[in-house]
Backbone as numpy.savetxt, mean C-alpha at the origin, in Angstrom:
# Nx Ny Nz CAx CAy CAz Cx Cy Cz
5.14 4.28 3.21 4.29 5.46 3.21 5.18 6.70 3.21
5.24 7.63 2.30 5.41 8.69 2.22 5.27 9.53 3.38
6.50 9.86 4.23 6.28 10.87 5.72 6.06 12.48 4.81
6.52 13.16 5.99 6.15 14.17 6.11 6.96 15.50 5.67
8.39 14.66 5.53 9.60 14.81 5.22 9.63 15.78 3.63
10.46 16.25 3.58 10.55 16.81 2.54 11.01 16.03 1.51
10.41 15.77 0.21 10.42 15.10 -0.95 11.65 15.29 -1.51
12.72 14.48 -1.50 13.62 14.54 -2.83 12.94 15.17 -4.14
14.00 15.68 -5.14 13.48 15.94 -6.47 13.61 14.93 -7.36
14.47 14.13 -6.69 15.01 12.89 -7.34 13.64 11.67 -7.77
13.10 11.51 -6.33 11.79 10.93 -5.96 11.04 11.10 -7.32
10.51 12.62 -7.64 9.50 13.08 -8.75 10.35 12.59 -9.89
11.78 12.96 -10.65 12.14 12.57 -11.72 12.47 11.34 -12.20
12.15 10.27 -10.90 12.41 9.08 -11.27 11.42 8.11 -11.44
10.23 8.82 -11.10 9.04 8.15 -11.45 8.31 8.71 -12.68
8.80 9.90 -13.60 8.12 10.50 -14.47 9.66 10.52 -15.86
11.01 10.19 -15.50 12.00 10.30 -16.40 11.84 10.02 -17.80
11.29 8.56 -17.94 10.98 7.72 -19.37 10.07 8.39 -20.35
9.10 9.34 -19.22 7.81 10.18 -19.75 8.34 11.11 -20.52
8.79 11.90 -20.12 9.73 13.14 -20.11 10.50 13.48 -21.26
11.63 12.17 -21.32 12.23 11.65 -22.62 11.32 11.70 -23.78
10.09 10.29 -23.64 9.25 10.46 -24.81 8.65 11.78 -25.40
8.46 12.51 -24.40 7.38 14.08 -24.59 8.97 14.88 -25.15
9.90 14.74 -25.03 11.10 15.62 -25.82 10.98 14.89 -26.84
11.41 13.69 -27.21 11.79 13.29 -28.35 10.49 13.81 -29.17
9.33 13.37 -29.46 8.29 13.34 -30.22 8.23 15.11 -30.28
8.27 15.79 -29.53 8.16 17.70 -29.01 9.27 18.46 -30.34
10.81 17.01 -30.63 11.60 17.48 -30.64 10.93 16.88 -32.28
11.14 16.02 -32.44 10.30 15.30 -34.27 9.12 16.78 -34.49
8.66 16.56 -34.13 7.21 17.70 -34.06 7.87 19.19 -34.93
8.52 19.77 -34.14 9.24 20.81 -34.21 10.13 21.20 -35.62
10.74 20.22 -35.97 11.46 20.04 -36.76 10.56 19.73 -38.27
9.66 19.07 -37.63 8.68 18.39 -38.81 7.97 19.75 -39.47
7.21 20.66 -38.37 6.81 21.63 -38.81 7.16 22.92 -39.59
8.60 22.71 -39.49 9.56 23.58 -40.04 9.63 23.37 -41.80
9.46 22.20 -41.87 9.64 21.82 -43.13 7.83 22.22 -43.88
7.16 21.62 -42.94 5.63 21.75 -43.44 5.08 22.75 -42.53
4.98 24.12 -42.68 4.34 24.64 -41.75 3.11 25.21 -42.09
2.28 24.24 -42.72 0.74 24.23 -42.88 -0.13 22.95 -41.82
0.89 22.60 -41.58 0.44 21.90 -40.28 -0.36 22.16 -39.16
0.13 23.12 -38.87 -0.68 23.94 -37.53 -1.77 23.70 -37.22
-1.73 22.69 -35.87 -3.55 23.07 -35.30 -4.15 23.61 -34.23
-5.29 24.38 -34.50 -5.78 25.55 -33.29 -5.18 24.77 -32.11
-5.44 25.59 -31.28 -4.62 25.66 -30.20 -6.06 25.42 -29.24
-7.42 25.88 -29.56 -8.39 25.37 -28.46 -8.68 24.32 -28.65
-8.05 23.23 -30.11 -8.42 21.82 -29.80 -7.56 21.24 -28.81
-6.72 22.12 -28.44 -5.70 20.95 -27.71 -5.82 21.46 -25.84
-6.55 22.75 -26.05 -7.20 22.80 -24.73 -8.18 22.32 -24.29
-9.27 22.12 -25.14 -10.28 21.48 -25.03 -9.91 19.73 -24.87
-9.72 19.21 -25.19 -8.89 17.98 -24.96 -8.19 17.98 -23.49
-6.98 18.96 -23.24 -6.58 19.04 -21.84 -7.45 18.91 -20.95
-8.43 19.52 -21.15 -9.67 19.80 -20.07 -10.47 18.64 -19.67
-10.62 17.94 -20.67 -11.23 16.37 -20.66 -10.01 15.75 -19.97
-9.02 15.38 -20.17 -8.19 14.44 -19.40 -7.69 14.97 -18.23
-7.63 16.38 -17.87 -7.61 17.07 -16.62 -9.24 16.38 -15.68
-10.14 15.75 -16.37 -11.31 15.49 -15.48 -11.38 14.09 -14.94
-10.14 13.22 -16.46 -10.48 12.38 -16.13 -9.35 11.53 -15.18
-8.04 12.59 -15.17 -7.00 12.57 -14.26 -7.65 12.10 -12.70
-8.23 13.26 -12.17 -9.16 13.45 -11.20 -9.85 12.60 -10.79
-10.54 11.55 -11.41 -11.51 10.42 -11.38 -10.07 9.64 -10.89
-9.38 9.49 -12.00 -8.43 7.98 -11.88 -7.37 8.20 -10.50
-7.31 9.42 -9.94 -6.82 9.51 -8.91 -7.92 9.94 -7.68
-8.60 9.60 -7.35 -9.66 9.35 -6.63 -9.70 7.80 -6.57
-9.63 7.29 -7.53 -10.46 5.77 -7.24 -9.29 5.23 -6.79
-7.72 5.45 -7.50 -6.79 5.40 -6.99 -6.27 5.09 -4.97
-6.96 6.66 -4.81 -6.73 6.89 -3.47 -7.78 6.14 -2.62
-8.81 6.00 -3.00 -9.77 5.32 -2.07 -9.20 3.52 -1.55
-8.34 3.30 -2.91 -8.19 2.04 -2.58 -6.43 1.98 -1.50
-5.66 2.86 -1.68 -4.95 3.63 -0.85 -5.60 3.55 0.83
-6.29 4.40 0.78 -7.22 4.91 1.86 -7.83 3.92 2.29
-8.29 2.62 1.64 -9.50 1.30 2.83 -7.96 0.75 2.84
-6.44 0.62 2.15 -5.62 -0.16 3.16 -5.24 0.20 4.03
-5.20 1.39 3.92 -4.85 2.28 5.80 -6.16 1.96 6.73
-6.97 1.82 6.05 -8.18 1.95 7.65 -8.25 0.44 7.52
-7.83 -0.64 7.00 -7.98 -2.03 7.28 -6.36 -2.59 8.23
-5.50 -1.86 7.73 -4.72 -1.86 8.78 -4.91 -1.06 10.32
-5.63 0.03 10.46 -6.13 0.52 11.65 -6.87 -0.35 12.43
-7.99 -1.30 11.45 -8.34 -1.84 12.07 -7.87 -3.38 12.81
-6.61 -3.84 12.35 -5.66 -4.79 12.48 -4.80 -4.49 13.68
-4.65 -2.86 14.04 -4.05 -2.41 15.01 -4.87 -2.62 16.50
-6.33 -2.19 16.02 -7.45 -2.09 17.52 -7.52 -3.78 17.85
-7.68 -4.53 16.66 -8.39 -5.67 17.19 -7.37 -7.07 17.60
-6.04 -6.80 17.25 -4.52 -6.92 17.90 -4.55 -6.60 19.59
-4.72 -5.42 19.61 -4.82 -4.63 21.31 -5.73 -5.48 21.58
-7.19 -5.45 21.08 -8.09 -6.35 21.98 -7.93 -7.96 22.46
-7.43 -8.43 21.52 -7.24 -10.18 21.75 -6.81 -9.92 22.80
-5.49 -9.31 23.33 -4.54 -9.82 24.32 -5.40 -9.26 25.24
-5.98 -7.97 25.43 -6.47 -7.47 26.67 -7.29 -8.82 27.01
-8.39 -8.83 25.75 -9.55 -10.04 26.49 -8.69 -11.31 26.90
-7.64 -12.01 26.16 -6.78 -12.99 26.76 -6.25 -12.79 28.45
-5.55 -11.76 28.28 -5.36 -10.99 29.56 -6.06 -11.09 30.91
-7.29 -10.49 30.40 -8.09 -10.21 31.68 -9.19 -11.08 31.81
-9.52 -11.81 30.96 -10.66 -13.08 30.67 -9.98 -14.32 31.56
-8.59 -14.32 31.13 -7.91 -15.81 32.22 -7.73 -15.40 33.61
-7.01 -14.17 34.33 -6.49 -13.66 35.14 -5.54 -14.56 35.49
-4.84 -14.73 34.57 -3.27 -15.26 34.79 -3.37 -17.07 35.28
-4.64 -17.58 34.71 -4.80 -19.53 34.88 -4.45 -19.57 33.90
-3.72 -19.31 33.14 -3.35 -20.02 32.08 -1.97 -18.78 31.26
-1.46 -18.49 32.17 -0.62 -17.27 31.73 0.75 -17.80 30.67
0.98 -18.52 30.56 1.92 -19.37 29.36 1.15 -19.34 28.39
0.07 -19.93 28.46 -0.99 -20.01 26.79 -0.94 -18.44 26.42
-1.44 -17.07 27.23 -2.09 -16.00 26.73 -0.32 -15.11 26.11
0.53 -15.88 27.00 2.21 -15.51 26.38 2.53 -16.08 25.06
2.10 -17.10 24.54 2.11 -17.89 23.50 0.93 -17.23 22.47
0.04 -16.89 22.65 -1.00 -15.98 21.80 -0.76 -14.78 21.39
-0.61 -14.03 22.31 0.18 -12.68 22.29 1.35 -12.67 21.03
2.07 -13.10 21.14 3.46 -13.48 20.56 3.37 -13.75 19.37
2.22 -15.18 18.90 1.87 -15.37 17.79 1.21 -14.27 17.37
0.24 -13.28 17.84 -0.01 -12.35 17.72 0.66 -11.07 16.78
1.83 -11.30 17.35 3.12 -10.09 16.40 3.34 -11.24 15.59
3.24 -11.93 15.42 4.00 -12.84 14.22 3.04 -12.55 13.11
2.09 -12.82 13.57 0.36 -12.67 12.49 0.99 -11.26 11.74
0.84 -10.30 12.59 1.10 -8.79 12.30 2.28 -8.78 10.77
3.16 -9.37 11.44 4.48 -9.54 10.35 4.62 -10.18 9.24
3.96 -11.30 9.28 3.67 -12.01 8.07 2.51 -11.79 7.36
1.86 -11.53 7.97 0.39 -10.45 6.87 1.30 -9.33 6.13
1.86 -8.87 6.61 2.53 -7.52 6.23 3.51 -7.81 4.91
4.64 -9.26 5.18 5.51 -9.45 4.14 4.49 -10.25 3.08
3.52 -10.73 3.55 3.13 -11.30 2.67 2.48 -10.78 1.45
1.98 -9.77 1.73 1.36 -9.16 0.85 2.18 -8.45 0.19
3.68 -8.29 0.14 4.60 -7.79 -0.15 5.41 -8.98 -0.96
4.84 -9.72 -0.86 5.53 -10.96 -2.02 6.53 -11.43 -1.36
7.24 -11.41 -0.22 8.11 -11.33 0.57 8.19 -12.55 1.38
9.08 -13.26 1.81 8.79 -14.62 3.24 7.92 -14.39 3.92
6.59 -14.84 4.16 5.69 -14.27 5.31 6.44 -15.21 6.53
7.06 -16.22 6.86 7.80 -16.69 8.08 8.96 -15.50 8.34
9.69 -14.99 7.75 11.19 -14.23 7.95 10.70 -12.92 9.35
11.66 -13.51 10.06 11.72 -13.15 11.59 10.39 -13.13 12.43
10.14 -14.74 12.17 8.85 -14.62 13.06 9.23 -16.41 14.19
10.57 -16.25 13.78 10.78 -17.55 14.37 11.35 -16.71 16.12
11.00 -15.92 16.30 11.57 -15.57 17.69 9.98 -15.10 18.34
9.03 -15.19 17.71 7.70 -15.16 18.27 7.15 -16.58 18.53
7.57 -17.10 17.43 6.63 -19.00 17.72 7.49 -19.75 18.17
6.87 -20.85 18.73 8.12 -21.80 18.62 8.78 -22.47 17.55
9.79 -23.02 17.53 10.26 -23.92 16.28 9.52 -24.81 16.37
8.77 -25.69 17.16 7.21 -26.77 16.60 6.46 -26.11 15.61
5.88 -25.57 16.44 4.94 -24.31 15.63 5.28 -24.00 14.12
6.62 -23.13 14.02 6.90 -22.99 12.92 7.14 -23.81 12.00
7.81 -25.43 11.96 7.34 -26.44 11.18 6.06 -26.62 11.09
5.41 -26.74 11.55 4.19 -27.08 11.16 2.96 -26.17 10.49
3.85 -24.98 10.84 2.95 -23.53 10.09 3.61 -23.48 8.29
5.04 -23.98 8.16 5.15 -24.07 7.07 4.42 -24.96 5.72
3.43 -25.78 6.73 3.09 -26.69 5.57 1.71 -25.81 4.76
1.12 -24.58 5.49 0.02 -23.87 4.88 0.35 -22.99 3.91
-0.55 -22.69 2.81 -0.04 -22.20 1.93 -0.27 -20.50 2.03
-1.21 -19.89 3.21 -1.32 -19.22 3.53 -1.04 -18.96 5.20
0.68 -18.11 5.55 0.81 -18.72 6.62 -0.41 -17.96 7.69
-0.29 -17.18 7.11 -1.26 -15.85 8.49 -2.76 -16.95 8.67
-3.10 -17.14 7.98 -4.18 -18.09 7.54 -4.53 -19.13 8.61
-2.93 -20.20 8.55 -2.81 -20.87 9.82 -2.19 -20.56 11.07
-1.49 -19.46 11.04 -1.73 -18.74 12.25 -3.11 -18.24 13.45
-3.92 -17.81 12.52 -5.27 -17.81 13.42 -6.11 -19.08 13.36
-5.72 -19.84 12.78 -6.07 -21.30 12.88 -5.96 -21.82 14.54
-4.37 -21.59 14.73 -3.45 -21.94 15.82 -4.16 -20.98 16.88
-4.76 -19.73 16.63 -5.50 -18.89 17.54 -6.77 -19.75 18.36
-7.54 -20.44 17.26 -8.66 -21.01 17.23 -8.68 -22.08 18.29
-7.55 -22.63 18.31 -7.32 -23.92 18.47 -6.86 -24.01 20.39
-5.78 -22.83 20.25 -5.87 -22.08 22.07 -7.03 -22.06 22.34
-7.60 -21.24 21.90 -9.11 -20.78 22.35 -10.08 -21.38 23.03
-10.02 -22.87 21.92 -11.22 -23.76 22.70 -9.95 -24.74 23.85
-8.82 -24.50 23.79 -8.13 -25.22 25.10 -8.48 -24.71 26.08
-8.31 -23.28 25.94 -8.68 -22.38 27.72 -10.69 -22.67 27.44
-11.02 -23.24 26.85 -12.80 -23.36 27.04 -12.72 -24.61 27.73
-12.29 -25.33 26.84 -11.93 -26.82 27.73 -11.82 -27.05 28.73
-10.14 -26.27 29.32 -10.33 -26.33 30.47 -10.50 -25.33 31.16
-12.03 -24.46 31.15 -12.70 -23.76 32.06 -11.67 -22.57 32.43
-10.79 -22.10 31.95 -9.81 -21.15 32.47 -10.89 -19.72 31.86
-12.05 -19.96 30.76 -12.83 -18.77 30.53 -13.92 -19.92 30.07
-15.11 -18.69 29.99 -16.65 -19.05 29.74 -17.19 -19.38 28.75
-18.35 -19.70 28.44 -18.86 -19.26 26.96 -19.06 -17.82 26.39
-19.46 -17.19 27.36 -19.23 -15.67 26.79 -17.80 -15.21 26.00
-17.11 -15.45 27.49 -15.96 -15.33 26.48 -14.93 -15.37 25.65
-15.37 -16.79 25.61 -15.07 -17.49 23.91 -15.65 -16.86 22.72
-16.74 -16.43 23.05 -17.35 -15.99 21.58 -16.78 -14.90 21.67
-17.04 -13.54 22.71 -15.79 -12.51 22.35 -14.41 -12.33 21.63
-13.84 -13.32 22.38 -12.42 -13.25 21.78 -12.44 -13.72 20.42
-13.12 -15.23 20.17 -13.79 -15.66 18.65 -13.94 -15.01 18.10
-14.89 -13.68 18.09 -15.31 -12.64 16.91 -14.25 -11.58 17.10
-13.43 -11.49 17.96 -11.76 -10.79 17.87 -11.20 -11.98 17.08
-11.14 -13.06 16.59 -10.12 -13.43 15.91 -11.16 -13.74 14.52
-12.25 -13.45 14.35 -12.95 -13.76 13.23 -12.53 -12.18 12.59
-12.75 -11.19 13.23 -12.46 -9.80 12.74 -11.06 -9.83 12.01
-10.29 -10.47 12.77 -8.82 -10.14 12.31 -8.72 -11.30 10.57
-9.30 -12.48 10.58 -9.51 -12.70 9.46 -10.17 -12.11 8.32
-11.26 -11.58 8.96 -11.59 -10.30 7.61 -10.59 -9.30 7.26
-9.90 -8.91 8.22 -8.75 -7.87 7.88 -8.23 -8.38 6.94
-7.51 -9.88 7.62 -7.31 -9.85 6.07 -7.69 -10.49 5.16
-8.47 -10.65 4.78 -9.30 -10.79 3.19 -9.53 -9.86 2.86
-9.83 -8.92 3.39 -10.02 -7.21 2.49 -8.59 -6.83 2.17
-7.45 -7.00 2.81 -6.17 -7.04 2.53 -5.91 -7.67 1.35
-6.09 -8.73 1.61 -5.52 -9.90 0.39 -6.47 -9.07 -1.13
-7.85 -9.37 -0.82 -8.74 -8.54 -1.76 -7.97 -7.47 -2.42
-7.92 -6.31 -1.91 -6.96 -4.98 -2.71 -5.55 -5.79 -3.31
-4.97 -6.31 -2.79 -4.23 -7.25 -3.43 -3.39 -8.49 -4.67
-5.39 -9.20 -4.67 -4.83 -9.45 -5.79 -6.39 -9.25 -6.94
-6.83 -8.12 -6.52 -7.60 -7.10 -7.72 -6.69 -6.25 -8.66
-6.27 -6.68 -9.56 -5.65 -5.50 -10.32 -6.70 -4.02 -10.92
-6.19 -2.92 -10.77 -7.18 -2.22 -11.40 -6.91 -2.13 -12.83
-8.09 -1.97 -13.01 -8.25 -2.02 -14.73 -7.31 -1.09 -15.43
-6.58 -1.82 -16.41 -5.54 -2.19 -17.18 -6.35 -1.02 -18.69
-7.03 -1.83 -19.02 -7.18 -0.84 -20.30 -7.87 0.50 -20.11
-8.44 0.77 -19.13 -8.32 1.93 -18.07 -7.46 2.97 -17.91
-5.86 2.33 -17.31 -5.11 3.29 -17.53 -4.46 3.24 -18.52
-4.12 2.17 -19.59 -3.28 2.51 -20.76 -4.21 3.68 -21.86
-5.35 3.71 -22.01 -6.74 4.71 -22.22 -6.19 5.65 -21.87
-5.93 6.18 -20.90 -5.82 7.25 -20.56 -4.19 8.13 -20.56
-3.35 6.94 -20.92 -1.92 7.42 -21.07 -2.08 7.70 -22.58
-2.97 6.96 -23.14 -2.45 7.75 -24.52 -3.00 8.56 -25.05
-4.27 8.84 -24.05 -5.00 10.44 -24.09 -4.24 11.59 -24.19
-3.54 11.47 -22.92 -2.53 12.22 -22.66 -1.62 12.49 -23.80
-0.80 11.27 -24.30 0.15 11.27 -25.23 -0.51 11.85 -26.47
-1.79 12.18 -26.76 -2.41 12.21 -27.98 -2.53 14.31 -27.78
-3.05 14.16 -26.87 -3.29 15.62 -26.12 -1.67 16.22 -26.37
-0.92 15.80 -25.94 0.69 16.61 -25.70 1.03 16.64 -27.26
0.79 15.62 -27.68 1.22 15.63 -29.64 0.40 16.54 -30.10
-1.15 17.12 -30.05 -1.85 17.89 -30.42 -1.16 19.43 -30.01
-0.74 19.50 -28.76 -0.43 20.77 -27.92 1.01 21.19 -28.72
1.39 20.07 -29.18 3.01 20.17 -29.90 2.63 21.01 -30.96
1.74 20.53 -31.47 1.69 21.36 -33.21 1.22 22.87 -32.93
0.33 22.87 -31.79 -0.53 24.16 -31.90 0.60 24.98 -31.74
2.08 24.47 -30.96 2.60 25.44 -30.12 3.88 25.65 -31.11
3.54 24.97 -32.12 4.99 25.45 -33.48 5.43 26.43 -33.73
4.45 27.41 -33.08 4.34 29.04 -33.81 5.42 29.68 -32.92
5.88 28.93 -32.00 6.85 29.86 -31.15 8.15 29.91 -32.13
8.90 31.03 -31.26 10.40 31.15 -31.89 11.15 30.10 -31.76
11.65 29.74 -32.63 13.10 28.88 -32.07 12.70 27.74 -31.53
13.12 26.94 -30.39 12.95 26.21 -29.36 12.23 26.05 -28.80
11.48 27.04 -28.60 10.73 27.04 -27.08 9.84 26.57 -27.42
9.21 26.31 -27.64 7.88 24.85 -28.10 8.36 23.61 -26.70
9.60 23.25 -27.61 9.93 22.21 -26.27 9.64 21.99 -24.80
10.65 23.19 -24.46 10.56 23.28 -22.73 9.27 23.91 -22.38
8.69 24.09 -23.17 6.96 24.74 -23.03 6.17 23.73 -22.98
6.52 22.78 -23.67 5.76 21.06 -23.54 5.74 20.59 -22.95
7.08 20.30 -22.21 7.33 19.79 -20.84 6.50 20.01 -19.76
7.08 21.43 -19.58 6.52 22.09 -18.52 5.19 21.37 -18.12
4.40 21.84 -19.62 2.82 21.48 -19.42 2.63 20.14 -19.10
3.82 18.94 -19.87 3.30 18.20 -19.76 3.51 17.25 -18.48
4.36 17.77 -17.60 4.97 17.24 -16.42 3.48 16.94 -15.33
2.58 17.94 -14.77 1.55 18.01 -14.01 0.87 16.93 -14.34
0.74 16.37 -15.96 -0.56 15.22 -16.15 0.57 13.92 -15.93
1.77 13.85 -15.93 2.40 12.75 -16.12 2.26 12.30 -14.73
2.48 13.52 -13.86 2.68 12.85 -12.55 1.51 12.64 -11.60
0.33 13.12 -11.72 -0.64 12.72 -11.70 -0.89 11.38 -11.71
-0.69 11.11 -13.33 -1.37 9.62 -13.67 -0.23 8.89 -12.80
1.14 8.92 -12.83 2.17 8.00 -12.11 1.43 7.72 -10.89
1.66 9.23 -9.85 1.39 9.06 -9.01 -0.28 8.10 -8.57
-1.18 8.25 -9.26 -2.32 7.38 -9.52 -1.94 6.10 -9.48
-1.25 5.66 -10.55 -0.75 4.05 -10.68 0.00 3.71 -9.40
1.20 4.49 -8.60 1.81 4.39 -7.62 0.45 3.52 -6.52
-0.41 4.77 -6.41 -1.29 4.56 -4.98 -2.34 3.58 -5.06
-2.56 2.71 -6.62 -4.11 1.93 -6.64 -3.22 0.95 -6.03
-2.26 0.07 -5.79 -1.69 -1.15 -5.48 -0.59 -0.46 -3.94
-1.20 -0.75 -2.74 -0.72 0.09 -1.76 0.16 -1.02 -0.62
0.30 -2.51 -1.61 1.22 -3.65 -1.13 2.20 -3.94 -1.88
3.58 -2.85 -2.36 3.62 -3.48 -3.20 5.36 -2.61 -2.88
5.57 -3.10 -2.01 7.24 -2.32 -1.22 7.38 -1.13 -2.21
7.04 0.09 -1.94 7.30 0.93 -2.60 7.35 2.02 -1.34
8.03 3.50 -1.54 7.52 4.75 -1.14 6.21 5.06 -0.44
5.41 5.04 -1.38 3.70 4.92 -1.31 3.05 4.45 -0.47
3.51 2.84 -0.18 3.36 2.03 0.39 2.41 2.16 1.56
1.40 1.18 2.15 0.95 1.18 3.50 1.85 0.75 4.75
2.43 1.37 5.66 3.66 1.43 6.07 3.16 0.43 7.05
3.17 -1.03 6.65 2.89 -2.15 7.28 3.88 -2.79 7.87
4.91 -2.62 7.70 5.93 -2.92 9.06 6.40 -2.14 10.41
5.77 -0.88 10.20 5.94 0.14 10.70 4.79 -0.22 11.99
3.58 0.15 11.26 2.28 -1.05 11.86 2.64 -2.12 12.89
3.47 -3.38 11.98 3.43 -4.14 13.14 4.47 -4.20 14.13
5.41 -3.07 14.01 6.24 -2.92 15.18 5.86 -1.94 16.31
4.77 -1.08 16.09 4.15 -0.45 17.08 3.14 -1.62 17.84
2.26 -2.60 16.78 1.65 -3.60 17.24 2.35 -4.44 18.61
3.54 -4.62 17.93 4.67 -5.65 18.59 5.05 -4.76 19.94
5.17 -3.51 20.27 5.49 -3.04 21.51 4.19 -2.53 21.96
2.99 -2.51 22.00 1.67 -2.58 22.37 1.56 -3.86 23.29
1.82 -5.09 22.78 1.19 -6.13 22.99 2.18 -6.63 24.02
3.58 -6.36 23.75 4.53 -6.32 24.66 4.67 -5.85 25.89
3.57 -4.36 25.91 3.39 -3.71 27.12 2.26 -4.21 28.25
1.27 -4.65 27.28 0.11 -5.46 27.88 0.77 -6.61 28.47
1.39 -7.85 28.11 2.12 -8.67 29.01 3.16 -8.55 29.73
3.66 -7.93 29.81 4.47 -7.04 31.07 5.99 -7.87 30.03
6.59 -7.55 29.33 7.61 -8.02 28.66 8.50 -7.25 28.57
9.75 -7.82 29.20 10.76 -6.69 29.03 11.95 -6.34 27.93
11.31 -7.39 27.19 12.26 -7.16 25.66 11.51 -6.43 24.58
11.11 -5.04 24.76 10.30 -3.79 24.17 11.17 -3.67 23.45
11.15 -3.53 21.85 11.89 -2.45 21.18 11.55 -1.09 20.67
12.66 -0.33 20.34 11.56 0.95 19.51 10.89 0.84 18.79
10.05 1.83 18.22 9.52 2.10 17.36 10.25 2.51 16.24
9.69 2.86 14.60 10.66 2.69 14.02 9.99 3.84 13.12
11.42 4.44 12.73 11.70 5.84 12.35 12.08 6.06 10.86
11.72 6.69 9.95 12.16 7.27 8.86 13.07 7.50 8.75
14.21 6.75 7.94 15.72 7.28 7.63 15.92 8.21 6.45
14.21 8.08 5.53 14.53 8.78 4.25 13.02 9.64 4.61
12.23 10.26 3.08 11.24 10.33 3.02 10.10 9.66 3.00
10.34 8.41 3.20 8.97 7.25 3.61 9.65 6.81 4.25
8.29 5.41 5.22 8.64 4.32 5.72 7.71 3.40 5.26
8.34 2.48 5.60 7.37 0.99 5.29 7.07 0.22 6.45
């Protein structure tokens, strides 16, 4: 996720460079072309009128963009509350009859956090979660093909032990139950944004709107002296490029980037939350921005 930090310039030219290039080269053909034919020329309000349409439809595609941005932040918020709750209700539901099991939940608990997080990142969802489970555990979590998956499996499975043996009620089994049924919807709406791609001929549509619009804006703008057509193209055409980038950046918000939903970040505040609730004295920090994002 993008902090708060002041943006490199580097950041902007390296996500819009290739663009940039193309809009010179073709700015620079254009230019040259018209020189030779300069009956070419076309009004100049077709190519505003056109701007104006893909200026609307910029707007749309970065909206729908951000919304899907925006439900992975509030599905991770909600991964954060209902994290805190397990352990409290573990916590205060046993009053310490069964205080090894609710240490063993807890724990798996940050592991869940971490491997939801790499996973959706294409990443080891086990990598550094072997100091939360045990090594039983973790053989046997490797055989699922979704580990987070069988992680709250392993939730399930505590659950009805402390029912079993009477260490909590029926009440509050089903509590904590619909705390670990919640945290499985988390993630399926996770996974969901995930592996929805957004529509494809959607945005290539609209890149070559653009590209069609900037080639139109090229000719109208032949009439200048000399050069300047070029860096006049640019200019203009820099605002729609980065737009749409930035659009494509934010519809896929798992996907280790800048942008990113800063889901490790997430589960290391998770991880010293849950740490504080069981009285644990191996707390680490929290974790800090070395650049202009974190993840």
């Amino acid at each position: 996720m993008i902090s708060e930090k002041k943006i490199p310039l580097i950041y902007w030219i390296r996500i819009i460079k290739w663009d940039i290039l193309i809009v010179a080269f073709f700015a620079t053909v254009i230019h040259y072309f018209t020189l030779y034919f300069p009956d070419t020329n076309i009004p100049i309000s077709l190519g505003v009128f056109l701007g104006t349409a893909i200026a609307l439809l910029l707007s749309f595609r970065l909206s729908q963009s951000y919304d899907r941005w925006w439900e992975a932040r509030k599905i991770w918020g909600s991964i954060v509350n209902d994290s805190r709750i397990l352990v409290i209700q573990l916590k205060n539901f046993t009053l310490d009859q069964n205080k090894k099991l609710v240490y063993k939940m807890a724990h798996r608990q940050i592991a869940w956090c971490y491997s939801l997080g790499q996973g959706l990142r294409n990443q080891n969802p086990l990598e550094n979660t072997d100091s939360f489970i045990s090594q039983k555990e973790l053989e046997l979590i490797k055989k699922h093909k979704n580990i987070p998956l069988g992680l709250l499996d392993n939730h399930s499975k505590d659950l009805a032990n402390l029912l079993y043996e009477k260490h909590i009620n029926d009440r509050q089994q089903i509590q904590v139950d619909n705390t670990i049924l919640r945290l499985c919807e988390s993630m399926g709406k996770a996974e969901r944004i995930k592996n929805t791609a957004f529509p494809k001929p959607y945005r290539i549509t609209l890149k070559l709107f653009i590209y069609l619009f900037l080639i139109l804006l090229s000719f109208s703008l032949s009439e200048a002296q000399d050069v300047a057509e070029i860096p006049l193209l640019i200019a203009i055409a820099i605002p729609f490029l980065l737009l749409e980038k930035i659009a494509l950046e934010i519809q896929d918000p798992f996907e280790n980037r800048p942008s990113d939903t800063a889901m490790t970040t997430i589960a290391r505040n998770i991880e010293i939350n849950i740490k504080q609730l069981i009285n644990s004295e191996d707390i680490p920090e929290p974790l800090s921005p070395d650049s202009y994002y974190i993840l």
